[in-house]
N, C-alpha and C positions, 0 to 999 in steps of 0.2 A: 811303238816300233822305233828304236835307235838308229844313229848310225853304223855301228854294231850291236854286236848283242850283248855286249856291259855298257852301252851308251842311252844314255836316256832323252828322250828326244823334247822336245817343246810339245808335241803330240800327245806322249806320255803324260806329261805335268796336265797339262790340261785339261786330260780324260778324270787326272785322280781330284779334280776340283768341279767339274763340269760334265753334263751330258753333252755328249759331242754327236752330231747331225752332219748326214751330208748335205748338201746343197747342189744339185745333180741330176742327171737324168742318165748317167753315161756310167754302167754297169763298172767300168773295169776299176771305176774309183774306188767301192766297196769291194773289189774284187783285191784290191794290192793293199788298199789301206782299213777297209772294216774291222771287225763289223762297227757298225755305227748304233746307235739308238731309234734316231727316225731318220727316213728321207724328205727334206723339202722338196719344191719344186713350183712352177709357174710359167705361164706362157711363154715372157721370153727363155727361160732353160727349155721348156720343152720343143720350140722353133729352134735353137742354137743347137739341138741334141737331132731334131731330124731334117736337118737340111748336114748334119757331117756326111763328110764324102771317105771314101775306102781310098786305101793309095796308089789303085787303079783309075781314080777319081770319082767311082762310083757311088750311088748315094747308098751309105749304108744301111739304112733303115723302109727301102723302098717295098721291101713287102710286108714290111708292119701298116705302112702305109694303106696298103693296098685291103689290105684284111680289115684295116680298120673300116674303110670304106664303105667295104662290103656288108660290114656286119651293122653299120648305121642304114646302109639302104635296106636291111631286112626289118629294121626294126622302126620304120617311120610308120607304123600305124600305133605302133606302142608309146611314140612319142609324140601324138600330132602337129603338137605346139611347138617343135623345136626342129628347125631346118638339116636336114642331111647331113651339112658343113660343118655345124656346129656340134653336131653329134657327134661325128667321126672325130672331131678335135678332141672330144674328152673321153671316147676309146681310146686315140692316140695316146695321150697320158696315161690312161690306165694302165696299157700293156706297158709301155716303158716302166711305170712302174713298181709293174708286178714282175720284173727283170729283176729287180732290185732287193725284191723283198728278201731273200732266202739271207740279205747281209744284215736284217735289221733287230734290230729286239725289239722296237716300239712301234711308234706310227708310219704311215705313208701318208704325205700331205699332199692333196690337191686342191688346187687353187681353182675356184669360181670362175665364170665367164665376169671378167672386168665390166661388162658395159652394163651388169645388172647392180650396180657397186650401188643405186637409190632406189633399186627396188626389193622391198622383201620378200615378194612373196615367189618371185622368179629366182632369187638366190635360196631361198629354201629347197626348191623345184631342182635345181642345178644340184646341191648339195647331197640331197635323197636320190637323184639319177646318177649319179658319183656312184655312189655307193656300190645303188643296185649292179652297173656297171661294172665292179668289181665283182660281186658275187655270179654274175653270169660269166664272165670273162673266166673266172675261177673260184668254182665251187669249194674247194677247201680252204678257200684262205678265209681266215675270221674278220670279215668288214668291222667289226668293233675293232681292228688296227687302221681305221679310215681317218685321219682328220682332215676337216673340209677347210680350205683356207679362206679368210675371206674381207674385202678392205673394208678397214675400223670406220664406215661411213656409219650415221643413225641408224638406217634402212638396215646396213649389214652386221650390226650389231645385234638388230631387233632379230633377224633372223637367226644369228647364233644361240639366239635364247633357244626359239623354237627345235633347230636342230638339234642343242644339249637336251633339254624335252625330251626328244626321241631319241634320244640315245647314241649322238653323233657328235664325235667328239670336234670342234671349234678352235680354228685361230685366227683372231683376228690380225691382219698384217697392214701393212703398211701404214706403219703407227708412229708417232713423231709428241704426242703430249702426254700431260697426267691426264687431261678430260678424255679421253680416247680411253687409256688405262685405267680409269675409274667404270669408267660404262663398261669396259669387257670384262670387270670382274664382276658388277653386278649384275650381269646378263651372263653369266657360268663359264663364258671362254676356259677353254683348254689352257690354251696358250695367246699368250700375243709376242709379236715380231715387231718389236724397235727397232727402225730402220736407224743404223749409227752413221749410216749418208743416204742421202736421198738421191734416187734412183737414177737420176740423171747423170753422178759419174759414171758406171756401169758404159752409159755410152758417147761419154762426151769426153775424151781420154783428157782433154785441157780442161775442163774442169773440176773445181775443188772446192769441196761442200766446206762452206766454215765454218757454219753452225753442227758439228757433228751431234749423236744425242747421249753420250757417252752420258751425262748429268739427268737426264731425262731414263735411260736406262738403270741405273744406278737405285733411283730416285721412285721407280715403280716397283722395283723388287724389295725395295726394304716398306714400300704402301702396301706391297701384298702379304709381307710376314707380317707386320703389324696388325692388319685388319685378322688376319685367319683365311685370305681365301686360297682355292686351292687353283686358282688360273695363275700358272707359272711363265717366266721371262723365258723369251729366245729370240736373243740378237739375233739380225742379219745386215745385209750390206757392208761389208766388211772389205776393206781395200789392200791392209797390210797384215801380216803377221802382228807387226804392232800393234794393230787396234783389238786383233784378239786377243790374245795374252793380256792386254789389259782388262779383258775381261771373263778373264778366269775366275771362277766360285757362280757364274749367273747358272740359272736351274738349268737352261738347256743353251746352245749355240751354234747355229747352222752355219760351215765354212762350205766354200767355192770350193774345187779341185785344184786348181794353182795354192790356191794357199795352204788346203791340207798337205799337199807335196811337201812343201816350204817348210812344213812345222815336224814332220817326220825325219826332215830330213837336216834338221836344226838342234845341234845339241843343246840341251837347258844349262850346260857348263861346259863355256865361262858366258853364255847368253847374260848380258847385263841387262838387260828391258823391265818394263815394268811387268808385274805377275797382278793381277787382279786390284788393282788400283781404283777401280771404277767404283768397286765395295767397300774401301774403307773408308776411316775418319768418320763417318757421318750419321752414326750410329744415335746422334739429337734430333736429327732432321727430324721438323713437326709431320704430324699426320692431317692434311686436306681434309675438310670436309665435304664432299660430293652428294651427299643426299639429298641435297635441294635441287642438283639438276637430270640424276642419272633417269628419275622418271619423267622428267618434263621435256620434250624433245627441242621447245623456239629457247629452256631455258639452256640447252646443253650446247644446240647448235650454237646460242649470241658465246658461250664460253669459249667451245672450241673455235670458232673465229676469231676471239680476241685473243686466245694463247702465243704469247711469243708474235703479239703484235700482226698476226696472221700467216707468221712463218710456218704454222705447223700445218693449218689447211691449205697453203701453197705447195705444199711440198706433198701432202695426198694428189692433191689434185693434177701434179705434175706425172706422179705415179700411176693413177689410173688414165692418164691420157696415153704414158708409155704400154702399159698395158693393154690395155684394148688396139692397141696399131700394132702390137703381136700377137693379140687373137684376131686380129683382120689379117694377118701374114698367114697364120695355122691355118685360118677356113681358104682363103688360096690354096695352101699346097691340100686341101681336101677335094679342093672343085678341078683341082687341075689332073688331080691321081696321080 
């Protein structure tokens, strides 16, 4: 989409090098700027998407709400193990984003209950109830378009095996190393999510990540054409139009709404910025040996601990603390109705 119709937009350039993703829960994006490939999403987008207010001030989404409720209380003998709150939170997602689907051509991604981020066998459990979730929510749609999102922890990795196993497609997210990137290829991930900032600017408007992973992105996608695997790159956390465009040519890349605005509505000429820069030159870069830790889990944890000096487990770890204090917002607004 140009700014006219002989204008070629930053939008454009970037679909003809990339699959482009939204990152969203708020239908009207796909509805002005689609179609897309897949939909992200995750806690905090799904809390920021149902607390919006109408310009009456009303809450938009209060009888999504309400249903969701409802149909978590009908179904807690189905789920013993899983609380009302919790329930309805990932009905909530569902619907939203089965609002979404008719703009997609590939997946719909829902993201795990954060607080199971070291347990496997609970995020496989989450993972399979997704699904089913969907297919009850709506009988025609093909859950083989499900992927389960789920943070690049040991625990959630191991579980991505199992769910690939059964036939559910995987990404591991909130990922910041090669040791992270090495295990989610080994263990059949879909996809994984290179956070290119860590989570924390999202809500800390003064701060500024300075380690971005632009190098770290880069750097996984040319270890997975080299190797042969078929678990492909999609950045996230993306701040500026700049930092996407630089990374134009990765397999997929999930943008905000403000920023896909921005790139639609940004002609590619005379735009001087860098186009895919992230990709080049580097075509020597060695290939890692990771065989000796992806089966050993004290050998892979002592790795990813020492990666970047411990920058890159600080910065999970920051992530799954943001995230679970937004599935503790979600199960609120379920206890409150």
């Amino acid at each position: 989409m140009g700014t006219d119709a002989q204008q070629t937009s930053l939008l454009d350039v970037l679909r003809s090098r990339s699959a482009v993703d939204c990152d969203t829960f708020d239908v009207d994006v796909p509805t002005k700027l689609g179609p897309f490939v897949d939909c992200t999403s995750n806690q905090a987008i799904a809390y920021g998407e149902l607390v919006r207010l109408d310009g009456d001030g009303r809450p938009i989404h209060a009888q999504l709400i309400q249903d969701a409720i409802s149909f978590a209380s009908a179904k807690e003998s189905v789920y013993p193990d899983v609380n009302t709150a919790e329930l309805a939170v990932e009905v909530m997602m569902v619907k939203l984003a089965l609002r979404i689907v008719p703009y997609l051509k590939g997946y719909s991604h829902i993201q795990t209950n954060p607080k199971y981020a070291y347990d496997k066998r609970k995020t496989v459990e989450n993972g399979k109830r997704i699904v089913a979730i969907f297919a009850e929510l709506d009988p025609t749609y093909d859950t083989g378009r499900v992927c389960i999102k789920v943070p690049s922890t040991w625990e959630g990795m191991q579980a991505c095996r199992d769910l690939e196993k059964q036939g559910i497609a995987t990404l591991a997210t909130t990922m910041f190393c090669l040791e992270q990137a090495a295990l989610a290829a080994h263990v059949g991930c879909t996809y994984i999510a290179p956070y290119i900032n860590e989570l924390r600017v999202h809500f800390d408007k003064s701060y500024v990540d300075e380690n971005k992973a632009f190098g770290f992105c880069g750097s996984a996608q040319r270890y997975y054409e080299k190797i042969g695997s078929k678990t492909q790159v999609l950045p996230a956390s993306l701040t500026s139009i700049q930092e996407v465009m630089k990374l134009a040519g990765a397999h997929h890349i999930t943008i905000a709404p403000h920023l896909l605005t921005e790139l639609a509505e940004t002609a590619a000429d005379p735009w001087g910025g860098e186009i895919g820069s992230v990709f080049e030159g580097q075509e020597g870069e060695a290939v890692r040996d990771y065989s000796s830790v992806v089966e050993d889990e004290s050998a892979w944890r002592l790795a990813f601990t020492r990666s970047w000096e411990g920058k890159a487990e600080g910065k999970i770890i920051q992530a799954i603390n943001i995230f679970c204090n937004k599935q503790d917002a979600l199960e609120g607004l379920a206890r409150r109705g």
